[in-house]
C-alpha positions in Angstrom: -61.3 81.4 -1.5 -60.4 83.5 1.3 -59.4 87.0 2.4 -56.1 87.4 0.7 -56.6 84.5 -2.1 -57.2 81.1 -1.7 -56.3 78.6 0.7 -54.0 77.0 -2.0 -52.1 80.0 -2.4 -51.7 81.2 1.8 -50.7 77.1 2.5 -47.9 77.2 -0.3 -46.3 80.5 1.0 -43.6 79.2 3.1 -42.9 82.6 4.2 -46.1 82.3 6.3 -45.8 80.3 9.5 -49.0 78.8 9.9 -49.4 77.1 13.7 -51.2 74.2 14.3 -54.2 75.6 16.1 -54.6 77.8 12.8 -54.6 74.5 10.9 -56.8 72.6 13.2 -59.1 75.7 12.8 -59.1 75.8 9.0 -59.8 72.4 8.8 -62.4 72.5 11.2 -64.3 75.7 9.5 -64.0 73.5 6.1 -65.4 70.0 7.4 -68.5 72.4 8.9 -68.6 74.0 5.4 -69.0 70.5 4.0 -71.3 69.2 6.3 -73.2 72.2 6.2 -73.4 71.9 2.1 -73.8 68.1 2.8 -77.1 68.6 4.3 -78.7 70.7 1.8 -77.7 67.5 -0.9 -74.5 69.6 -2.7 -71.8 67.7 -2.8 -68.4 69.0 -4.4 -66.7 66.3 -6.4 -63.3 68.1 -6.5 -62.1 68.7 -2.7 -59.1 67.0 -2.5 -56.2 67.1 0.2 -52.1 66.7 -1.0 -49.0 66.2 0.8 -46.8 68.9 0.8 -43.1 68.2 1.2 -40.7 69.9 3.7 
């Protein structure tokens, strides 16, 4: 989760335009997350990615 709900929620609104470098940033801050987590031996068995159609 997020400020303003969850990631789930802010990528589905179409109303939001979300650019690219805020992607690549998002993405970024979670793969960190993950390592960081990673490295401490938690590992999160339900992070999964979808398409999402035009």
């Amino acid at each position: 989760f997020m400020n303003g709900g969850s990631l789930d929620r802010f990528i589905d609104d179409r109303t939001v335009e979300m650019p690219w470098t805020l992607r690549l940033s998002l993405s970024s801050d979670i793969a960190q997350g993950m390592k960081y987590l990673h490295s401490r031996g938690i590992f999160h068995r339900d992070l999964t990615s979808r398409v999402i159609s035009p």
